[in-house]
C-alpha positions in Angstrom: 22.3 -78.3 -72.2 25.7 -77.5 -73.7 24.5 -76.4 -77.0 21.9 -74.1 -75.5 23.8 -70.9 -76.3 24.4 -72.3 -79.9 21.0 -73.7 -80.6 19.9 -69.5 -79.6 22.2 -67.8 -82.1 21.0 -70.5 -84.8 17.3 -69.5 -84.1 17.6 -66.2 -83.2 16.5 -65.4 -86.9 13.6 -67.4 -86.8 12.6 -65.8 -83.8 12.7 -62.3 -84.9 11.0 -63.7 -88.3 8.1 -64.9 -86.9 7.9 -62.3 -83.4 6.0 -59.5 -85.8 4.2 -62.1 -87.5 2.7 -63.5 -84.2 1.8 -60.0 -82.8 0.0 -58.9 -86.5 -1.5 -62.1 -86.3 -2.9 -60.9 -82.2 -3.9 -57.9 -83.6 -6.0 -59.2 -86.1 -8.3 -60.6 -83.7 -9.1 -57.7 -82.0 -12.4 -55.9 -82.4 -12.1 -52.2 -82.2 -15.4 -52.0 -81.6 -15.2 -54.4 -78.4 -12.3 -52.5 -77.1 -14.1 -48.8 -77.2 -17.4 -50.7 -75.6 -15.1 -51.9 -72.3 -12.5 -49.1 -72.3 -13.4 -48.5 -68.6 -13.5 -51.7 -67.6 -9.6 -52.5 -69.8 -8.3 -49.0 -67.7 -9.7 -50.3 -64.2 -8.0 -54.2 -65.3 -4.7 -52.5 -66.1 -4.6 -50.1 -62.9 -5.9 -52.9 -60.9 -3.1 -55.7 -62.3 0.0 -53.2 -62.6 -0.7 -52.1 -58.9 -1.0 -55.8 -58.0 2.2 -57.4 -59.5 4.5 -54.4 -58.4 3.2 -54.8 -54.7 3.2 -58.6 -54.9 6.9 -58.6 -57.0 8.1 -55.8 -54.7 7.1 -57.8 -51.8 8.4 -60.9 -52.8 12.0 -59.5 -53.8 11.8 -57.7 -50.1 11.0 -60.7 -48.4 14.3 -62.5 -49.9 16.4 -60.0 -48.9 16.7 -57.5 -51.3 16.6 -53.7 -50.5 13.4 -51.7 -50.7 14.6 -49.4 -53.9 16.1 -52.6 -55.5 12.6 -54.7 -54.2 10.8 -51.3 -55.7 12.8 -51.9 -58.8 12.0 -55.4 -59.6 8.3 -54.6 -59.0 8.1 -52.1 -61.6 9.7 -54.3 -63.5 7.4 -57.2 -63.4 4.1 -55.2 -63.7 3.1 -56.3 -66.9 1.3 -59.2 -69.0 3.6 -61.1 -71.5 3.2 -62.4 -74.6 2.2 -66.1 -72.7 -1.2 -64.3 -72.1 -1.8 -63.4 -75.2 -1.6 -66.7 -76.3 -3.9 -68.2 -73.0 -6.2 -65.3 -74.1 -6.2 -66.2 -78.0 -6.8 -70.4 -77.0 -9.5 -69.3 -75.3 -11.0 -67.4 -77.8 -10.6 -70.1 -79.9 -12.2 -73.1 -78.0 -15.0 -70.8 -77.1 -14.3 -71.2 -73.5 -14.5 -67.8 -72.2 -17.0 -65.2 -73.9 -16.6 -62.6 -77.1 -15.5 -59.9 -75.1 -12.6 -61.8 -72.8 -10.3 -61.8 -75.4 -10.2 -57.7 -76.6 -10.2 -56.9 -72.8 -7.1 -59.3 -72.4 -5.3 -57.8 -75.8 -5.8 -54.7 -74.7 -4.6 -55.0 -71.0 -1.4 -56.9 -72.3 -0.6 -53.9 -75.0 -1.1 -51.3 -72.7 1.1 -53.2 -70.2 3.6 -53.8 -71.8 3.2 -50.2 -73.0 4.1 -48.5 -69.8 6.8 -50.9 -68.4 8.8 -48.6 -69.7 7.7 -45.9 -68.3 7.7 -47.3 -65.0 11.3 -48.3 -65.3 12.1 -45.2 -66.1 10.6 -43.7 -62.8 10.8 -46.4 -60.3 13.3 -44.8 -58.4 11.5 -41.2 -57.9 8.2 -43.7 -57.2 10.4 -45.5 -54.6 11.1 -42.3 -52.8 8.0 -40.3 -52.8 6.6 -43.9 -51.6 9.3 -44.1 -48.7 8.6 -40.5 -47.8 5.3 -41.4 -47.1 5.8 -44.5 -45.1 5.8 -44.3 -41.2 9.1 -44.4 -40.1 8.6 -47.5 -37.7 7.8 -49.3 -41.0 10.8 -48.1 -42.8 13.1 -48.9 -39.5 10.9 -52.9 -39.7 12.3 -53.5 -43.0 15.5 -51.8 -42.8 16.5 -54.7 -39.9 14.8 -57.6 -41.8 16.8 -56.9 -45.2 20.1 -56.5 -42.7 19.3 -59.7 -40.8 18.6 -61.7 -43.6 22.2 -60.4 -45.1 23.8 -61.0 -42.4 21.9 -64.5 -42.2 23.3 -65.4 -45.0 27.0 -64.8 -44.0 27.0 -67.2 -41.4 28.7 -70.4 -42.0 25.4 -71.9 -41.2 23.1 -69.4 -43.1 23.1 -72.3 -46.2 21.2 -74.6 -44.1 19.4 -72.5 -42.1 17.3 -71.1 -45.6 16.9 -74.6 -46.6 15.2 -75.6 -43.5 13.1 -72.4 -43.9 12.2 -73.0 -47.4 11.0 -76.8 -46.8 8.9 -75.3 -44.4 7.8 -72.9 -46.6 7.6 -75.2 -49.3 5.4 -77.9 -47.1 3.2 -75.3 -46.2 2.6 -74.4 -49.7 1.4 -77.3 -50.3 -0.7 -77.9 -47.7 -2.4 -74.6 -49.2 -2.8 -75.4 -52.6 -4.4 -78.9 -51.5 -6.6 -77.1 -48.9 -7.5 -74.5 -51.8 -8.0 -77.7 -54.2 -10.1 -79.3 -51.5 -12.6 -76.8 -51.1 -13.0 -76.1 -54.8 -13.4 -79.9 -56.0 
């Protein structure tokens, strides 16, 4: 809406009010003693999920047509739980839908997270190279010409409807998947 930007600096105090509050309040349902029992299993679910969502966002921001150091980039930037989870985790907790342990577990993998993003910011580009170093050079030639062509794509005059037709595609065939998926767990 139009008063978006105004309706944010009106709130904005609020928001940073209440920010500590909801992270104190977080923290106070933790169980130290939960989180020293499942300290493996919290370090395998952060390796496991940070190595996921930067080959998945890293992926994804290839695939539209984005360099591999800027695709590398976004990847490292997206390899963390947010504050959304936290919340999922806590109404869980809460409704007694998932077991004791869950909710520690989830804590913990969102703190140490959102811990390290910064870290990985910080040294996505040295990553990106020892990573491209290691790649065969067929691979790196393969997605040198798709990030061209899909440039270039998208300077034609008809590159605007060529994506659209692309993404209904890929949009119908999403679909189909997630009823095919729904099928077979109904």
């Amino acid at each position: 809406s139009k008063a978006s930007d105004r309706i944010g600096v009106l709130t904005q105090t609020i928001r940073d009010l209440f920010a500590p509050i909801f992270f104190v309040a977080i923290g106070m349902m933790l169980d130290p003693a939960m989180i020293v029992r499942h300290a493996w299993t919290i370090l395998l679910i952060t390796a496991a999920l940070i190595a996921g969502k930067l080959i998945g966002a890293s992926f994804g921001a290839w695939a539209s047509g984005n360099d591999r150091r800027t695709s590398f980039r976004v990847g490292c930037g997206m390899a963390q739980i947010c504050e959304f989870a936290l919340i999922i985790a806590a109404l869980g907790a809460s409704l007694h839908v998932t077991r004791d342990f869950v909710y520690p577990i989830a804590v913990s993998v969102a703190v140490l997270t959102i811990f390290l993003n910064p870290y990985l910011m910080r040294d996505a580009d040295r990553m990106s190279d020892r990573l491209e170093a290691r790649l065969p050079t067929s691979w790196i030639g393969t997605m040198t010409f798709y990030t061209r062509w899909i440039k270039n794509l998208r300077r034609l005059p008809f590159g605007d409807r060529i994506m659209r037709v692309l993404l209904a595609g890929l949009r119908i065939l999403l679909i189909n998947l997630a009823l095919i998926a729904a099928i077979f767990i109904l």
